[in-house]
DOVO-33817 format. One record per residue: x, y, z of N, C-alpha, C, O in turn. Coordinates in steps of 0.001 Angstrom, whole numbers. Example, Ala and Ser with C-alpha at 12.3 -4.5 7.8 and 13.67 -1.06 7.14 Angstrom:
BEGIN
{pt {13190 -5690 7800} {12300 -4500 7800} {13200 -3300 7800} {14236 -3319 8465}} {pt {12850 -2250 7080} {13670 -1060 7140} {12900 30 7870} {13409 1138 8039}} 
This chain:
BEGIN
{pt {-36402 -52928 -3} {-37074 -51853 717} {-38089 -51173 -196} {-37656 -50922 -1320}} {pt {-39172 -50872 21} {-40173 -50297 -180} {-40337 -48927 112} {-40228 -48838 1335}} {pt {-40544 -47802 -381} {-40507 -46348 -179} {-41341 -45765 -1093} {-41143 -45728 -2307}} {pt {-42603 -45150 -293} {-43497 -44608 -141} {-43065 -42906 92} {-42134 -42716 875}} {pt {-43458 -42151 -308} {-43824 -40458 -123} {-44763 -40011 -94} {-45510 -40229 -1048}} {pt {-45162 -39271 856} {-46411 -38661 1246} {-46506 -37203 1409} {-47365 -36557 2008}} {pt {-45580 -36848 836} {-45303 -35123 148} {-44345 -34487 1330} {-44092 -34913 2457}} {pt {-44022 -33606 814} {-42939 -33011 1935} {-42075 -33881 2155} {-41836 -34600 1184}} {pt {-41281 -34172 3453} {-40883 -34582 4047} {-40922 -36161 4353} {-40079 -37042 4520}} {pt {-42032 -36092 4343} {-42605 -37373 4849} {-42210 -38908 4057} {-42506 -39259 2915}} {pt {-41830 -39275 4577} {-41661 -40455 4083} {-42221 -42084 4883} {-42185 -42390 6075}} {pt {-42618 -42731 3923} {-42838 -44692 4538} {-42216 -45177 4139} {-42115 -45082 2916}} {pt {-41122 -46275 5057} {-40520 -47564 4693} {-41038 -48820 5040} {-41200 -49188 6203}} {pt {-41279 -49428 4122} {-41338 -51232 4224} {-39733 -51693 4411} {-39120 -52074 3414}} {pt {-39294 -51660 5284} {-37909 -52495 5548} {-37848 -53871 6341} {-38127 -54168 7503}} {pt {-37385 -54577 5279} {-37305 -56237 6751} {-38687 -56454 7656} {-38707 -56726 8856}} {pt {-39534 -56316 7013} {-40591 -56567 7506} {-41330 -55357 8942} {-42122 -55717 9813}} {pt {-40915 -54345 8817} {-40865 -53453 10051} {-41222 -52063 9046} {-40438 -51778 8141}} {pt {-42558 -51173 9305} {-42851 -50386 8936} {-42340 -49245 9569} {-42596 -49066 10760}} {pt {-41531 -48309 8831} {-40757 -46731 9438} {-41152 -45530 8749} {-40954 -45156 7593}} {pt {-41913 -44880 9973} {-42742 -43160 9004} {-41515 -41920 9526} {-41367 -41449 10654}} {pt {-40988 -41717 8663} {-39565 -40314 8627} {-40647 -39002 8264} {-41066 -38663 7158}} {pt {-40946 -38371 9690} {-40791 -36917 9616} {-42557 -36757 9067} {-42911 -35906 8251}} {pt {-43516 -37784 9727} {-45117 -37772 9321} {-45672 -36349 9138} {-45554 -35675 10161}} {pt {-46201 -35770 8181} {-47016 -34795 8162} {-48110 -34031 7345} {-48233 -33635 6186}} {pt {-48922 -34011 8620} {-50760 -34807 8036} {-51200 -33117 8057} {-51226 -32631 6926}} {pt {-51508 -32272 9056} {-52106 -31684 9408} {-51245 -30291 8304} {-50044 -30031 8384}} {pt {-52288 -29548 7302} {-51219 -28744 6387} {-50629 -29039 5283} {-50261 -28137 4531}} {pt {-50398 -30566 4936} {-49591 -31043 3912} {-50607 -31104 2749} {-51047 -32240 2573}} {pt {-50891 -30542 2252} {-51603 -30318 893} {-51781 -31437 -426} {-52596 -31547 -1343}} {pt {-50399 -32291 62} {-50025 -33635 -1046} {-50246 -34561 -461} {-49766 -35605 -902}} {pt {-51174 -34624 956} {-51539 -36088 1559} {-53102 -36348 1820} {-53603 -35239 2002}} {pt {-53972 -37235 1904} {-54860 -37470 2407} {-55138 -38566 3535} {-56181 -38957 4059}} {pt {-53348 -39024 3759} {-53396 -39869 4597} {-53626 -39506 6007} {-53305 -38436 6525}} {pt {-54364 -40758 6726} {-54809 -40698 8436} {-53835 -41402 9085} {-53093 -42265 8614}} {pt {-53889 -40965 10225} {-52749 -41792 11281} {-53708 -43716 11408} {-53289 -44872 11352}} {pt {-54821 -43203 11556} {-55543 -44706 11088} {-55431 -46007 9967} {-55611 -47213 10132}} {pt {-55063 -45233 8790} {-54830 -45662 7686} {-53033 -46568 7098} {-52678 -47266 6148}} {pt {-52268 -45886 8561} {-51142 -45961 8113} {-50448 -46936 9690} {-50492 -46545 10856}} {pt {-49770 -48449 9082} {-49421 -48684 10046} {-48216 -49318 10788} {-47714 -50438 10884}} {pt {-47999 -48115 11250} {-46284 -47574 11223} {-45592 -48704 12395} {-46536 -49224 12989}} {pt {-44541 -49127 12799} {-44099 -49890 13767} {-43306 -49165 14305} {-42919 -49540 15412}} {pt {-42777 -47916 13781} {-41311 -46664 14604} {-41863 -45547 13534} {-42308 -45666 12392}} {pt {-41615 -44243 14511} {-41398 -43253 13528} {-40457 -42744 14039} {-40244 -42992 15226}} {pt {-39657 -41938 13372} {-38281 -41762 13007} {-38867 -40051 12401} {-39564 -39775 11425}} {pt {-37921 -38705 13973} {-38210 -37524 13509} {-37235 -36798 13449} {-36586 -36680 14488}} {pt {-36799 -36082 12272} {-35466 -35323 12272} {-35169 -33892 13106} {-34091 -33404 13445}} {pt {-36588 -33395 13310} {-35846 -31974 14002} {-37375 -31496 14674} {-38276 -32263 14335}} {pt {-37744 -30536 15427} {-38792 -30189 15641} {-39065 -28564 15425} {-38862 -27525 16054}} {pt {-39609 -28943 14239} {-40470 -27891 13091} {-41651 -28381 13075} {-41715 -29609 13143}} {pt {-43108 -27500 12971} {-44100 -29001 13323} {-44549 -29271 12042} {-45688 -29725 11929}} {pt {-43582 -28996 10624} {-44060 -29911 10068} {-43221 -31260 9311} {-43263 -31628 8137}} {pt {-42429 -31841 10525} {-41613 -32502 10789} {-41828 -33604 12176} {-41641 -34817 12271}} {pt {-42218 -32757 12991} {-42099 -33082 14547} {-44069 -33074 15104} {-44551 -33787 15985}} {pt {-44591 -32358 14507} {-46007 -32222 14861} {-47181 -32823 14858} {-48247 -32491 15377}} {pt {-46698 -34315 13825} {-48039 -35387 14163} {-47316 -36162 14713} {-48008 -36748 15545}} {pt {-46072 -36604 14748} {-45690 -37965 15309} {-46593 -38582 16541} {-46759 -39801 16567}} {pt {-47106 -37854 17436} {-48130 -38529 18504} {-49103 -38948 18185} {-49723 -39649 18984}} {pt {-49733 -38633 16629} {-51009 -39397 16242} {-50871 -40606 15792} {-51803 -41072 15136}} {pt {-49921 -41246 15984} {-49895 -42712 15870} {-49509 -43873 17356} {-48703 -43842 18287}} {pt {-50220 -44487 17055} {-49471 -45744 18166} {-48659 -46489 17681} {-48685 -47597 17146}} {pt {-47585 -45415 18042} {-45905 -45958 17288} {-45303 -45584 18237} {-45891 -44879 19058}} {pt {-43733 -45990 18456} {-42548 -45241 18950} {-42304 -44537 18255} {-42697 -44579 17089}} {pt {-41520 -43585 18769} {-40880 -42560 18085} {-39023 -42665 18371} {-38459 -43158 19348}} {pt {-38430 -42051 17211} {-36951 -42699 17467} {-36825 -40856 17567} {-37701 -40249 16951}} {pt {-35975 -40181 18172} {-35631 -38472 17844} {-34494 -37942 18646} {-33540 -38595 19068}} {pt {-34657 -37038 18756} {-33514 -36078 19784} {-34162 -36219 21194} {-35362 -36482 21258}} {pt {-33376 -36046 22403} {-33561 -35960 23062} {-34672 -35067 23752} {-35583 -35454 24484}} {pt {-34388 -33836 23360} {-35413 -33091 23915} {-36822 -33400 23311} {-37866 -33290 23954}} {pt {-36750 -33751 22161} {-38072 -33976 21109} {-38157 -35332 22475} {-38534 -34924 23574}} {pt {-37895 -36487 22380} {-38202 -37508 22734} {-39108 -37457 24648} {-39904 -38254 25144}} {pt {-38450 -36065 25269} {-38781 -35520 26489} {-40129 -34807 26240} {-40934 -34832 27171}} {pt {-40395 -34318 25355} {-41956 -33148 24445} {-42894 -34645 24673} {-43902 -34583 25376}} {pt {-42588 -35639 24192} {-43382 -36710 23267} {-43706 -37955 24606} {-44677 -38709 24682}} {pt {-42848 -37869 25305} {-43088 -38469 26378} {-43893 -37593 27439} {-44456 -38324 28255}} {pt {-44037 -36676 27588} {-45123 -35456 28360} {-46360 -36284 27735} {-47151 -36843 28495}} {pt {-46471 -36333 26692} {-47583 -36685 25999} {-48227 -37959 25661} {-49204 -38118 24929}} {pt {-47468 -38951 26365} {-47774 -40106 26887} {-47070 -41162 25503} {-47383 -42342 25340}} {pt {-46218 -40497 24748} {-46023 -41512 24084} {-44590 -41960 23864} {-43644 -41210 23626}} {pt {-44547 -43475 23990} {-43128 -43808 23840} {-41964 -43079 22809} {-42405 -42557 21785}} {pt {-41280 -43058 22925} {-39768 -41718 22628} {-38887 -42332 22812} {-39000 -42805 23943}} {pt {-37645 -42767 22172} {-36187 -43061 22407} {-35490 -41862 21961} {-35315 -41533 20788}} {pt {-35084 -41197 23073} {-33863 -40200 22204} {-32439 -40287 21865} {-31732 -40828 22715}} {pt {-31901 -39882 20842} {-30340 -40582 20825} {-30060 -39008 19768} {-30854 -38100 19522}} {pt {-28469 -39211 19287} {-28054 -37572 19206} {-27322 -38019 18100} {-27327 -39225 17857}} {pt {-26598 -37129 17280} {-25946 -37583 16105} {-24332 -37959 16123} {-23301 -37465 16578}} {pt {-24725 -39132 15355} {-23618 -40194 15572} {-23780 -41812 16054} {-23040 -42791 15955}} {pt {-25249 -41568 16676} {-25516 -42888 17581} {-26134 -43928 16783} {-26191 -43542 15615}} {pt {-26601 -45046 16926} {-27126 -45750 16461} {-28230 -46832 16984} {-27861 -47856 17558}} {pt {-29413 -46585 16784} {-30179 -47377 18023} {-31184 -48567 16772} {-31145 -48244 15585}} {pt {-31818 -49564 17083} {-32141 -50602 16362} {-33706 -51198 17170} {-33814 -51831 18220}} {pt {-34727 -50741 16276} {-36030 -50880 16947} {-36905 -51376 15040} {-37514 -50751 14172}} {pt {-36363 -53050 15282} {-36839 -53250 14180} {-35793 -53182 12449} {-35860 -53792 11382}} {pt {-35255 -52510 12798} {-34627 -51784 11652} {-33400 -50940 12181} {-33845 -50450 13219}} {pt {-32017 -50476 12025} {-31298 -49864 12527} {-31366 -48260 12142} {-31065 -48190 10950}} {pt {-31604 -47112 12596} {-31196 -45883 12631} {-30091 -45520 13084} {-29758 -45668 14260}} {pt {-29343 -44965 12134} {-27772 -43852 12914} {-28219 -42822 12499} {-28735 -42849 11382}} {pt {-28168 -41267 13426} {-28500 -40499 13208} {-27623 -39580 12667} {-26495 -39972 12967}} {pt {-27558 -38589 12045} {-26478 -37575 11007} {-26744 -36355 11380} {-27804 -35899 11810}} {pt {-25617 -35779 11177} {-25461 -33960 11253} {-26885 -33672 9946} {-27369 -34407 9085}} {pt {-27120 -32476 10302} {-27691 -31525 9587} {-27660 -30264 9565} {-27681 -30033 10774}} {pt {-27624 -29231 9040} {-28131 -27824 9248} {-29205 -27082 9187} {-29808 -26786 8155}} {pt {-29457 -26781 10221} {-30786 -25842 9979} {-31249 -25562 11603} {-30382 -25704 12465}} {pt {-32434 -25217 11943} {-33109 -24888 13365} {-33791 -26123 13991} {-33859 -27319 13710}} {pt {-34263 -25319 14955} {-35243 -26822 15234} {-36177 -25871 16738} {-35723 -25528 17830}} {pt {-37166 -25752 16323} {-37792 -24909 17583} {-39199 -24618 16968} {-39587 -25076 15893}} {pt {-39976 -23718 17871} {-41297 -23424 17377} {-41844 -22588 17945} {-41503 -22796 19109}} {pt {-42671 -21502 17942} {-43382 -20681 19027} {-43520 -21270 20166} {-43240 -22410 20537}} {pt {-44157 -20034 20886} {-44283 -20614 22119} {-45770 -20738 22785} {-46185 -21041 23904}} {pt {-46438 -20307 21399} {-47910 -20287 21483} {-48637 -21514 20791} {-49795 -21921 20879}} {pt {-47414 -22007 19987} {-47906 -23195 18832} {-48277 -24545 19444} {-48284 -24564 20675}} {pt {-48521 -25439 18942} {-49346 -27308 19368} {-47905 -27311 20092} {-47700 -27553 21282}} {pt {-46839 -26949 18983} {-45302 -27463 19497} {-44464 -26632 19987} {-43782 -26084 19121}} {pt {-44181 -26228 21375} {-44062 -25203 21936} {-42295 -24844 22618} {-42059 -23766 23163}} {pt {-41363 -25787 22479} {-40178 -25904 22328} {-39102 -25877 20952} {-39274 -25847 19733}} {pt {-37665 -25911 22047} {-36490 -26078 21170} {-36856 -27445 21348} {-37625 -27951 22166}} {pt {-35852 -28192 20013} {-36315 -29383 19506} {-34962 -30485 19403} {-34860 -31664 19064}} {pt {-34047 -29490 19860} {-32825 -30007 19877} {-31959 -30022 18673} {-32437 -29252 17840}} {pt {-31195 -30424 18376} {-30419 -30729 17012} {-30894 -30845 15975} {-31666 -31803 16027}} {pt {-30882 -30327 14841} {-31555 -30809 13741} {-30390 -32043 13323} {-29190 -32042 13597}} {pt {-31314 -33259 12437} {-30597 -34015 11939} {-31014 -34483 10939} {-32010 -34002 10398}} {pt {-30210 -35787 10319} {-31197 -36793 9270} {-30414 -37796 10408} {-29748 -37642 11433}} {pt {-31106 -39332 9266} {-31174 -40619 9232} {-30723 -41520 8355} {-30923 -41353 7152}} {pt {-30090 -42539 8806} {-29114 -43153 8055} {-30626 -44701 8640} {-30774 -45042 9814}} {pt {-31427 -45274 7493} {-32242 -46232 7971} {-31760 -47577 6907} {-31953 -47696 5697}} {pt {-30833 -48822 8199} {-30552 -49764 7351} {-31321 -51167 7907} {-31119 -51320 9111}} {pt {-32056 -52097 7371} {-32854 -52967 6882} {-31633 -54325 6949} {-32073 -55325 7518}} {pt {-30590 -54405 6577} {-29892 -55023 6450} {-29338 -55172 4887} {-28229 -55633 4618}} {pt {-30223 -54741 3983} {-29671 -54974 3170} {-30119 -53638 2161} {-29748 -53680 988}} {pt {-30695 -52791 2506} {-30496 -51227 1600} {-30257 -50472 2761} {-30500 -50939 3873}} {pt {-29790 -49318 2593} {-29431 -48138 3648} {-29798 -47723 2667} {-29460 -47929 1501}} {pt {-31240 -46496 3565} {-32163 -45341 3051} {-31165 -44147 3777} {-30585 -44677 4725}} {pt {-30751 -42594 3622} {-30601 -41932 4166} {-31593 -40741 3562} {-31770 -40461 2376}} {pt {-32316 -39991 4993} {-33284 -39210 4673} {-32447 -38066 5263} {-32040 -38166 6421}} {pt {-32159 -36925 4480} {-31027 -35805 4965} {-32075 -35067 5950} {-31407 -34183 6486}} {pt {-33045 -35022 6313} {-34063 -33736 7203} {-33621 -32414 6191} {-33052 -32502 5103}} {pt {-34029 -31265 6838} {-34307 -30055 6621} {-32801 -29653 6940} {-32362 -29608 8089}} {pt {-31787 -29260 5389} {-30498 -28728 6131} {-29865 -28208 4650} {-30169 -28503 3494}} {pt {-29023 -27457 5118} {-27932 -27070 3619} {-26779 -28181 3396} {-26353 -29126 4059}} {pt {-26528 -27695 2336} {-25362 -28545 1746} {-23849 -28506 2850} {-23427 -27443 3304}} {pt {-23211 -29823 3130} {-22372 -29656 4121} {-21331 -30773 3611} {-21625 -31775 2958}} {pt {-20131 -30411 4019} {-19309 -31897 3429} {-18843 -33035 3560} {-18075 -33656 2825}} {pt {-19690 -33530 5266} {-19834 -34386 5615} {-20677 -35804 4583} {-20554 -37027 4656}} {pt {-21528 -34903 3667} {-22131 -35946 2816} {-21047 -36712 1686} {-21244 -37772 1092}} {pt {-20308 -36155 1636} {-19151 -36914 761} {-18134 -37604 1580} {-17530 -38592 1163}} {pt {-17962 -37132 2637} {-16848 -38085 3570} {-18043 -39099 4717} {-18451 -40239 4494}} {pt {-18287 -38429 5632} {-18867 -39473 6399} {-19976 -39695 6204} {-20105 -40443 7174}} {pt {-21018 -39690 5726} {-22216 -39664 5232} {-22318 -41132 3869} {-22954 -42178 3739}} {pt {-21134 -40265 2998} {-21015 -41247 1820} {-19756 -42273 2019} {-19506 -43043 1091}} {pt {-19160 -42295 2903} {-17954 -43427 3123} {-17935 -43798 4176} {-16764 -44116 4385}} {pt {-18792 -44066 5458} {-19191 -44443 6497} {-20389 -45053 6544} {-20556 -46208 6936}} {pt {-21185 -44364 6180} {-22533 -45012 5925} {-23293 -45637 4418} {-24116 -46463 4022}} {pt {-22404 -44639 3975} {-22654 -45775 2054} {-24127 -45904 1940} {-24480 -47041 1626}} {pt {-25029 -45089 2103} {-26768 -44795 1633} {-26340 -45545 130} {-25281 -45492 -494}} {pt {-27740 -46325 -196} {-28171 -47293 -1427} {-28671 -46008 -2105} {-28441 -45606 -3246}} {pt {-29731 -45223 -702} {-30719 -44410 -1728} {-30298 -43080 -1044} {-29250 -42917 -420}} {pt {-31244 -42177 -1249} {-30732 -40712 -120} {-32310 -39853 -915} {-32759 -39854 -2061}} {pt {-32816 -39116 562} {-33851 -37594 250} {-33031 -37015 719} {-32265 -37295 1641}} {pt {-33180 -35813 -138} {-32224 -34455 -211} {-33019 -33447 -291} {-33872 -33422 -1178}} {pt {-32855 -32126 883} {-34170 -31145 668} {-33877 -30088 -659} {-32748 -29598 -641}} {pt {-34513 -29793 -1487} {-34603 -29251 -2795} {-35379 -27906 -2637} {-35302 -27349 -3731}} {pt {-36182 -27037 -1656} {-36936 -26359 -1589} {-36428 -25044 -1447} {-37280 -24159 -1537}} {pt {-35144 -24654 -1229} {-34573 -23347 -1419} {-34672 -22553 153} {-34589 -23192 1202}} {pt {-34795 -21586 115} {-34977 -20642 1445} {-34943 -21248 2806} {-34016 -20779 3467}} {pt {-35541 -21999 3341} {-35481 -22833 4131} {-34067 -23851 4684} {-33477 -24096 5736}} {pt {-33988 -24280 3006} {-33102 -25835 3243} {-32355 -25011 1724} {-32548 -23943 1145}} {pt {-31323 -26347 1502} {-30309 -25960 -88} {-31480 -25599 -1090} {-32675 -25883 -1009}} {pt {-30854 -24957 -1966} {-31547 -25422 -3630} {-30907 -24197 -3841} {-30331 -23516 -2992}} {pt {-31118 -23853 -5601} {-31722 -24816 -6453} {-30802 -26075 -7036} {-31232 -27133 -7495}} {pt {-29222 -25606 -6869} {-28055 -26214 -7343} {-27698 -27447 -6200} {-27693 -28654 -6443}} {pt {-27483 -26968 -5240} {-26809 -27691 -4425} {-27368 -29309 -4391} {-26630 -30259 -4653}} {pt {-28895 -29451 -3998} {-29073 -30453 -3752} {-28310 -31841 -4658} {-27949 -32892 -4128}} {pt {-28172 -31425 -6453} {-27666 -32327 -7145} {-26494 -32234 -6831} {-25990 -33150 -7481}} {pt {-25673 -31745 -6262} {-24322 -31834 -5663} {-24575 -32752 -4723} {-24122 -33878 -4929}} {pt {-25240 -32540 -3652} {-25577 -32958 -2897} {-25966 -35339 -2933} {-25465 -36338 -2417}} {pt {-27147 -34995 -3916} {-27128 -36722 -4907} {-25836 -37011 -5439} {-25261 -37870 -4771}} {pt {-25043 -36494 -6624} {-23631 -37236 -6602} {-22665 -37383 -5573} {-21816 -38266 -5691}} {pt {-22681 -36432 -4306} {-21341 -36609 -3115} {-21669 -37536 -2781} {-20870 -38463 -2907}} {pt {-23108 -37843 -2128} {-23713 -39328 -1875} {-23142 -40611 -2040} {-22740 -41369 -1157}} {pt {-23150 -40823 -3636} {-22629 -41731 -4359} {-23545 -42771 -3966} {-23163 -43926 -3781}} {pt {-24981 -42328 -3804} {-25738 -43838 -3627} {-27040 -43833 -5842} {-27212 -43037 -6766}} {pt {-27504 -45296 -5468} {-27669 -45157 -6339} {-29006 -44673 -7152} {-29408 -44526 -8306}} {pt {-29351 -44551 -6045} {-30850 -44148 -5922} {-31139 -42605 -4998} {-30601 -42457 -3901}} {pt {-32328 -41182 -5786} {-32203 -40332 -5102} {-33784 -39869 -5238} {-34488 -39972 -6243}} {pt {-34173 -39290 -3852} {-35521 -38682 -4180} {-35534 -37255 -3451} {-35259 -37119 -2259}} {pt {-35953 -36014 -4472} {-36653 -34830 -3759} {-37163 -34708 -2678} {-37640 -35773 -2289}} {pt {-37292 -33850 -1966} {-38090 -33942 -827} {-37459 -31832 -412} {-36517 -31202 -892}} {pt {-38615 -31375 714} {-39764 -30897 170} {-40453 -30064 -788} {-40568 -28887 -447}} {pt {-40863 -30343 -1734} {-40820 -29076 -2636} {-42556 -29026 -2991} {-43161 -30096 -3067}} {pt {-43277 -27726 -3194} {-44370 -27549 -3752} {-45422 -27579 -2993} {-46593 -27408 -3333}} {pt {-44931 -27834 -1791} {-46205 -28231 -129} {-46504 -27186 -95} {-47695 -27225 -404}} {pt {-46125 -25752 153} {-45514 -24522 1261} {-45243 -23589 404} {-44193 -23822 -195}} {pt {-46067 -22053 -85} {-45734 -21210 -351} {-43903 -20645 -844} {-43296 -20061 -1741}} {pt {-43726 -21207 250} {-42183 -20566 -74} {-41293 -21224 -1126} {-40549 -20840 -2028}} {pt {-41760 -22560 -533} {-40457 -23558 -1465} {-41485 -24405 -2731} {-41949 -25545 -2762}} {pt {-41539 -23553 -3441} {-42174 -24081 -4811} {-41545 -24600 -5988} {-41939 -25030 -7072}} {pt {-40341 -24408 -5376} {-39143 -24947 -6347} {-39520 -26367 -6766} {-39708 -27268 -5948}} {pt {-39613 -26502 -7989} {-40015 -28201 -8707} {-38958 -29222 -8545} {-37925 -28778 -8043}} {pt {-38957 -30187 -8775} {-38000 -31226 -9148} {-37209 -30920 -10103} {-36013 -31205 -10042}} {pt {-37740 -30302 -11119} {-37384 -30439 -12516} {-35440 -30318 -12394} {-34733 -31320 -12295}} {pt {-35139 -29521 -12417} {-33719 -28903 -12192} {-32824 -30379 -11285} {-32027 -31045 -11946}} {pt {-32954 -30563 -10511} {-33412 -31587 -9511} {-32741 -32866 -10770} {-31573 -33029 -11121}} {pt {-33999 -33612 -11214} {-33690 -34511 -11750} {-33057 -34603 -13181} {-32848 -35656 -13783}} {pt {-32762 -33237 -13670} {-32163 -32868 -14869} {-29902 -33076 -14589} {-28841 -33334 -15159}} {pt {-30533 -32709 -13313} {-28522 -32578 -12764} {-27901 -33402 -12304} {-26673 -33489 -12326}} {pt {-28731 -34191 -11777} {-27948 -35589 -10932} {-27286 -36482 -11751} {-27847 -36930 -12751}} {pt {-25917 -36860 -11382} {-25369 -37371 -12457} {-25534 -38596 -12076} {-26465 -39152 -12659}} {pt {-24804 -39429 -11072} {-24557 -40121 -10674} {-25823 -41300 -9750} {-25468 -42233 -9029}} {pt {-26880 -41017 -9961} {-28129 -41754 -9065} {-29007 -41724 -10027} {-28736 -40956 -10950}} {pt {-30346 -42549 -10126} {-31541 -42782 -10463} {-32632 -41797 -9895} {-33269 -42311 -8975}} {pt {-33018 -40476 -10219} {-34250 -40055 -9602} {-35460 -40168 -9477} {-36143 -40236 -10499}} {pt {-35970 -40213 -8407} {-37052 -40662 -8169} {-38008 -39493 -8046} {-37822 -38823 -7030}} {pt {-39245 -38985 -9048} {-40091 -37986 -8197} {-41469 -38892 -8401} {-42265 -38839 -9338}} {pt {-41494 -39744 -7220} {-42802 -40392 -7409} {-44281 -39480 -6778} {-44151 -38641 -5887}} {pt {-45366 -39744 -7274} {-46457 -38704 -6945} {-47323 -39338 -5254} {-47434 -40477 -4801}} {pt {-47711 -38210 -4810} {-47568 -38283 -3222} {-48342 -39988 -2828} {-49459 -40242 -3279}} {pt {-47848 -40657 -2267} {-48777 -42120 -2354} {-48135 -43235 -3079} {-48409 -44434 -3136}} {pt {-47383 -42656 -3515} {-47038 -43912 -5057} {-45721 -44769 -4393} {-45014 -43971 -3777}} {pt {-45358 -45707 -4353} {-44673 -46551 -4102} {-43356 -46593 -5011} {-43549 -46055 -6102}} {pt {-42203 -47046 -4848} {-40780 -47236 -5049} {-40528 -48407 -4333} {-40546 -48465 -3103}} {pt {-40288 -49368 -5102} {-39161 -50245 -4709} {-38250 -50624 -4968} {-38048 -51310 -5970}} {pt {-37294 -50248 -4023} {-35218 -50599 -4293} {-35065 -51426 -4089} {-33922 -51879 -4165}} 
């Protein structure tokens, strides 16, 4: 598997031959210069609807894998949507099971994205032969050491690091060893006024995984 970051959130997989964009975001993201033109996705895969999570996915001619209600927003808008809820597992190319998370999921009612968004979650993305898990926007919970890390057994795992919002500054490296995968990458930190929190701390604590803070664009392969 191949793994790409495009700041924040955002993530690209090369898996099994099937391109997967987790949580695209173009419009605001300060660490990307990428176009929905430039990038060419076969599924995108969205954890919660925050729009800067949930708010470009329609600029691509992709499916979208999400929550239900997200998948009901996205279909208004003419674009294909599978929704499924956490726990499920749906296979478009590549397999997704979707995971608990904590946090919100909604948006004004004046904004591009004008709903609740349903559940926040992550993604459990297996290829057949690495399982990526991308945690979304959530605090530390202890499902990542029991079902998270002994059900789904992630190779690699993004863990949000940005504080106020999502865990930090401690938790997240709790968070990489409960895992027990062997591979770990940051995610969002340094986009967004608020969460300026660095890696540093981050990749100083993790005991148990390989960290990854590759620079926005740069490629990883597991």
């Amino acid at each position: 598997m191949r793994v790409t970051w495009h700041g924040h959130s955002f993530f690209e997989l090369e898996a099994d031959g099937t391109t997967v964009l987790i949580d695209p975001f173009l419009d605001g993201n300060p660490a990307t210069d990428a176009e929905p033109g430039g990038l060419d996705a076969d599924v995108i895969a969205v954890t919660h609807g925050h729009h800067d999570h949930a708010g470009d996915a329609d600029r691509f001619d992709a499916p979208v894998v999400c929550q239900p209600e997200l998948a009901g927003y996205y279909g208004e808008k003419g674009v294909e949507a599978t929704g499924m809820n956490v726990g499920g597992t749906y296979e478009d190319g590549v397999e997704f099971t979707m995971t608990k998370a904590f946090h919100s999921s909604g948006a004004p009612e004046d904004g591009d994205f004008d709903r609740y968004g349903g559940t926040p979650a992550g993604f459990v993305v297996d290829d057949g032969e690495t399982r990526f898990y991308h945690a979304g926007d959530t605090s530390l919970f202890g499902d990542m050491k029991t079902v998270v890390r002994d059900v789904y057994a992630p190779d690699a795992a993004a863990v949000p690091i940005g504080d106020r919002f999502t865990m930090g500054p401690h938790h997240p490296a709790t968070a990489g060893d409960w895992l027990g995968g062997e591979e770990a990458f940051p995610m969002p930190f340094e986009t967004l006024p608020p969460i300026e929190q660095g890696p540093r701390e981050f990749a100083d604590t993790v005991d148990g995984a390989r960290v990854h803070v590759p620079e926005p664009g740069e490629t990883v392969v597991l």
